[in-house]
Chimera marker file (.cmm) of the C-alpha trace (Angstrom):
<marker_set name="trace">
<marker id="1" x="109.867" y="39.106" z="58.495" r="1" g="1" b="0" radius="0.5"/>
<marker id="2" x="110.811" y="35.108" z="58.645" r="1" g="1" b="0" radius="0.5"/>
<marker id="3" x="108.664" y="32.949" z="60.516" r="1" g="1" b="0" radius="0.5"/>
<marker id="4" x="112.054" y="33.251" z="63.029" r="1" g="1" b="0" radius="0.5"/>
<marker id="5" x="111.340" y="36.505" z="63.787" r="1" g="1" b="0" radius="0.5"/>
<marker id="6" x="107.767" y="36.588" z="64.096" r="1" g="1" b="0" radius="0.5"/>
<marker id="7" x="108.119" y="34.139" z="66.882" r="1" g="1" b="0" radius="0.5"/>
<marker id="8" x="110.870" y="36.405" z="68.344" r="1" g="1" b="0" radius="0.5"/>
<marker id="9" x="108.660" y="38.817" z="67.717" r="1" g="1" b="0" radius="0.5"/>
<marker id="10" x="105.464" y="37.035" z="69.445" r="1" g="1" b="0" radius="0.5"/>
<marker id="11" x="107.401" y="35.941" z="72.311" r="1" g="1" b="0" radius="0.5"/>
<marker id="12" x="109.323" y="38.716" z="72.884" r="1" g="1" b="0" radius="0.5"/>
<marker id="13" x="105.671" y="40.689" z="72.815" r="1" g="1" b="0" radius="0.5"/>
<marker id="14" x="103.596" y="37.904" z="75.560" r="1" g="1" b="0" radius="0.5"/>
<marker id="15" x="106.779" y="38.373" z="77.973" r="1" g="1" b="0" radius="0.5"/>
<marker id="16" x="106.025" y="42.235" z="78.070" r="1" g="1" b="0" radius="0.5"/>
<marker id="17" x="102.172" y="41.722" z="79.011" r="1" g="1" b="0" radius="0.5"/>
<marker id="18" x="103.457" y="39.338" z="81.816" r="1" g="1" b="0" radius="0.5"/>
<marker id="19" x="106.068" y="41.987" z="83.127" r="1" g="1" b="0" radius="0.5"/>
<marker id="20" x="102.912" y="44.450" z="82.708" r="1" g="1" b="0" radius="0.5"/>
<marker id="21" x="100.467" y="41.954" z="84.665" r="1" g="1" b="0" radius="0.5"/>
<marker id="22" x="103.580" y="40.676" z="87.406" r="1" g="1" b="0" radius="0.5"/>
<marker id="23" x="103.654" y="44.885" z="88.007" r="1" g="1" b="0" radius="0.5"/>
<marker id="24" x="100.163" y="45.179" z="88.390" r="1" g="1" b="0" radius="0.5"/>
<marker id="25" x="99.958" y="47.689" z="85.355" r="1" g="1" b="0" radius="0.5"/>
<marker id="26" x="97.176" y="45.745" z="83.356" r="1" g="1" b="0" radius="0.5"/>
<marker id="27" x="94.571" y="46.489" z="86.182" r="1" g="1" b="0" radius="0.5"/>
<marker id="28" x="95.591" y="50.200" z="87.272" r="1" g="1" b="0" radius="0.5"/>
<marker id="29" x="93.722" y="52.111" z="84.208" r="1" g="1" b="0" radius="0.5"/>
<marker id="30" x="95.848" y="54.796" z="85.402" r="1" g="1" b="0" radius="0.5"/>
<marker id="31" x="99.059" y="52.827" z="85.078" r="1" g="1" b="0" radius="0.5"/>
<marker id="32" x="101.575" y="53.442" z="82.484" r="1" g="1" b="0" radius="0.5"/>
<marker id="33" x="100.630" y="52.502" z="78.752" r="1" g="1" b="0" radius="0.5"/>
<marker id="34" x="103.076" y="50.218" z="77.371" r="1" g="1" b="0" radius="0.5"/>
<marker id="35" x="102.093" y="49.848" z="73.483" r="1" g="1" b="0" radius="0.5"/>
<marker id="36" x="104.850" y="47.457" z="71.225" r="1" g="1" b="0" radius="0.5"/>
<marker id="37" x="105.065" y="47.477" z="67.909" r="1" g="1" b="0" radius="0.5"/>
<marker id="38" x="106.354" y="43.859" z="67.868" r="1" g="1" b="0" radius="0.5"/>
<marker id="39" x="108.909" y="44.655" z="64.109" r="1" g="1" b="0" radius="0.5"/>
<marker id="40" x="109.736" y="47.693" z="66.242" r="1" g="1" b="0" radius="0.5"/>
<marker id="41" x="110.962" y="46.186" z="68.900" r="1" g="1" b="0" radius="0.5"/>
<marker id="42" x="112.481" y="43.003" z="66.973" r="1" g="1" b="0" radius="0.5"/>
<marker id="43" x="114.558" y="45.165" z="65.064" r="1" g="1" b="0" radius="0.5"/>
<marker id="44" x="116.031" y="47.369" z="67.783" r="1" g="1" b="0" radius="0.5"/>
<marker id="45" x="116.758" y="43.863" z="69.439" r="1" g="1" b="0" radius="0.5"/>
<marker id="46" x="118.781" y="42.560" z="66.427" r="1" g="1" b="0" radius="0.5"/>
<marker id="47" x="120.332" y="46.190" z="66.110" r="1" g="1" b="0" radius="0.5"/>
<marker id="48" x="121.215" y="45.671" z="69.722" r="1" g="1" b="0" radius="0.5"/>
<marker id="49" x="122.474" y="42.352" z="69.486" r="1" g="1" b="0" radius="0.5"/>
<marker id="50" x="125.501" y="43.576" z="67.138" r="1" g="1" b="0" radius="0.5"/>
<link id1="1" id2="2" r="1" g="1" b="0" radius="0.2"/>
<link id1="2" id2="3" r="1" g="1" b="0" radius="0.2"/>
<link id1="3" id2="4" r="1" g="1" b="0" radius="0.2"/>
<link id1="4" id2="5" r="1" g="1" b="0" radius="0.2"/>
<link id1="5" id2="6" r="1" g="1" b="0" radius="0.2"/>
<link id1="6" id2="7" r="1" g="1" b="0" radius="0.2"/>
<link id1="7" id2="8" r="1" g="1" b="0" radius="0.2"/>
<link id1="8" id2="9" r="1" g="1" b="0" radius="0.2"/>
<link id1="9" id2="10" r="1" g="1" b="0" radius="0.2"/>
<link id1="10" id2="11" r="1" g="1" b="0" radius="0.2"/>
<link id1="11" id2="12" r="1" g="1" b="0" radius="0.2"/>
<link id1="12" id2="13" r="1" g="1" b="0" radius="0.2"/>
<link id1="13" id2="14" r="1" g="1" b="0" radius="0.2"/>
<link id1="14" id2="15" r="1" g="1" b="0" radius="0.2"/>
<link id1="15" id2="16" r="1" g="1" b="0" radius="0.2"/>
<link id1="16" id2="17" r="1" g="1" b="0" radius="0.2"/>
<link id1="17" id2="18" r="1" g="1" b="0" radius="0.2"/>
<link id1="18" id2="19" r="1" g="1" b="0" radius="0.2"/>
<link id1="19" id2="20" r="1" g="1" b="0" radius="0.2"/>
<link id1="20" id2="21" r="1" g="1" b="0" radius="0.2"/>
<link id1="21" id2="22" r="1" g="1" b="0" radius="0.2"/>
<link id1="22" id2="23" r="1" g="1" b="0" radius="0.2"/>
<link id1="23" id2="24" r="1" g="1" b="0" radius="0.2"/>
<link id1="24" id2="25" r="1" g="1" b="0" radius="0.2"/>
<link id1="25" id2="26" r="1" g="1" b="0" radius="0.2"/>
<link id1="26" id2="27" r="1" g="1" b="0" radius="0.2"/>
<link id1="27" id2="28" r="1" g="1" b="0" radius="0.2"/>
<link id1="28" id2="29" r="1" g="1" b="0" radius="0.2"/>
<link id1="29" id2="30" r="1" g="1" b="0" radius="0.2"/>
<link id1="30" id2="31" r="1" g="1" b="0" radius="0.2"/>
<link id1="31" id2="32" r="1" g="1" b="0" radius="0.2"/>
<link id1="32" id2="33" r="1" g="1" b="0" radius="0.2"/>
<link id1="33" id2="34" r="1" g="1" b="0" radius="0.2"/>
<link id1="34" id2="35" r="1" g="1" b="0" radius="0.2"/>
<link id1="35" id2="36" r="1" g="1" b="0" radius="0.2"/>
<link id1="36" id2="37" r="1" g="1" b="0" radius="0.2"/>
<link id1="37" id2="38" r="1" g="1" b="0" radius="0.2"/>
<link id1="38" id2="39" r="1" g="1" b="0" radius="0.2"/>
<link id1="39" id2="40" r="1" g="1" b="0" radius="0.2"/>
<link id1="40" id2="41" r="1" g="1" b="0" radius="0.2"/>
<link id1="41" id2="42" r="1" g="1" b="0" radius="0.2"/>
<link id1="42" id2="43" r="1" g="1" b="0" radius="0.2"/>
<link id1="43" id2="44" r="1" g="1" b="0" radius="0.2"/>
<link id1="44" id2="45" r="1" g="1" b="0" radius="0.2"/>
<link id1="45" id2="46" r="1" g="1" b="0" radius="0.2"/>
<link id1="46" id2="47" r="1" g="1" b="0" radius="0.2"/>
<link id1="47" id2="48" r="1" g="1" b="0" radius="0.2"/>
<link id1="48" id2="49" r="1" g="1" b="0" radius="0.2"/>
<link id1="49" id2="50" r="1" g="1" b="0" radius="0.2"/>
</marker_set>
């Protein structure tokens, strides 16, 4: 990956565990798992973007 996209990547990854603490998720051990794969997710974006 550039240095681009691994701060896509990054960012893209930190906003995630704040939609998962603004939901309350992080602190409910029963609460859905939400596990990112950051060149996962990168590339589906780019895909997406097309």
């Amino acid at each position: 990956m550039t240095d681009e996209q691994t701060t896509t990547a990054a960012f893209l990854v930190a906003e995630l565990r704040r939609a998962r603490m603004r939901r309350g998720w992080s602190k409910d051990p029963t609460g859905p798992v939400l596990t990112v794969d950051p060149a996962s997710w990168l590339a589906f974006v780019v895909a997406s973007s097309r």
